[in-house]
N, C-alpha and C positions, 0 to 999 in steps of 0.2 A: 358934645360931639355925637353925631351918629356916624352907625355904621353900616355901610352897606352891603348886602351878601348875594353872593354873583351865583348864579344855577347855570354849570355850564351840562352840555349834551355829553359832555364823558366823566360826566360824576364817578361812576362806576370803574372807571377808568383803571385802577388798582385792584380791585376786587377780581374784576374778570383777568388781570394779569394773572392774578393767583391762581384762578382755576387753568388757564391755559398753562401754565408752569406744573401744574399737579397732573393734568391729562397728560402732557407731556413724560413728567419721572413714570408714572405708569406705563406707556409705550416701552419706554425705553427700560425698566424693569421685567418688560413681558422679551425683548430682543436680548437682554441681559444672561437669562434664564435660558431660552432658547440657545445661544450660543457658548454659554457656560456646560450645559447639558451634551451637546451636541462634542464637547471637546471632551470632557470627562464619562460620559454616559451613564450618567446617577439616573434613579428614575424613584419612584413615589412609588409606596403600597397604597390601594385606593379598592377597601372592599376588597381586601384578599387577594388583589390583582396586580402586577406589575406597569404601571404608567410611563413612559418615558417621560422625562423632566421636559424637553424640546414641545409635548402636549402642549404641556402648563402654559410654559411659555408662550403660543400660539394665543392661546383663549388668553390669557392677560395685556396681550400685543392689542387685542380683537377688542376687548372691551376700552382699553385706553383710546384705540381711536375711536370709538363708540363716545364714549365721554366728552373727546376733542371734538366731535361733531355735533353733539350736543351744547357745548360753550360755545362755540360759534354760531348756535343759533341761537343761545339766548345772548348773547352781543348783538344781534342782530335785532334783535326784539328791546333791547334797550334804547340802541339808538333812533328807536324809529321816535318822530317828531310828536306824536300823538302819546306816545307813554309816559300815564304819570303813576305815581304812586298811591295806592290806595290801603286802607287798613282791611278793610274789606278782601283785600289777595290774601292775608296772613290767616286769615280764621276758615275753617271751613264752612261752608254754607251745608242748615240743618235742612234736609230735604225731607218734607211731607210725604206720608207714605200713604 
């Protein structure tokens, strides 16, 4: 018997789920914070300074959708027709100086 093995264009398919679900809980950890903050008014010592928590929150918000727009481009860069896989992406190239 053989068998044969199908290479479809959404191989990655679950992978990229994952990071979109991880960008995600980070967004929503950064509006967590924020309005956790905002209710209570706890704030961070940062270098001897008093921070408001709602900060943190903002910049955690900021970078989660930074991430989320970052996985959206690398989905985008998966699916395109022309991408394959190479051993060559994984090592870094030793550049002559």
């Amino acid at each position: 018997m053989s068998q044969k093995t199908y290479v479809t264009r959404k191989a990655g398919a679950p992978q990229i789920l994952a990071l979109y679900v991880g960008a995600g809980a980070i967004v929503l950890a950064g509006l967590g914070l924020v309005i956790s903050s905002l209710v209570s008014g706890f704030s961070f010592a940062v270098m001897g300074n008093q921070v408001h928590g709602a900060v943190f929150g903002v910049v955690v918000g900021f970078l989660g959708v930074r991430y989320f727009m970052s996985v959206q481009r690398l989905a985008q860069q998966i699916d395109k027709t022309e991408s394959r896989f190479s051993w060559s992406n994984l090592f870094s190239q030793k550049k002559n100086r």
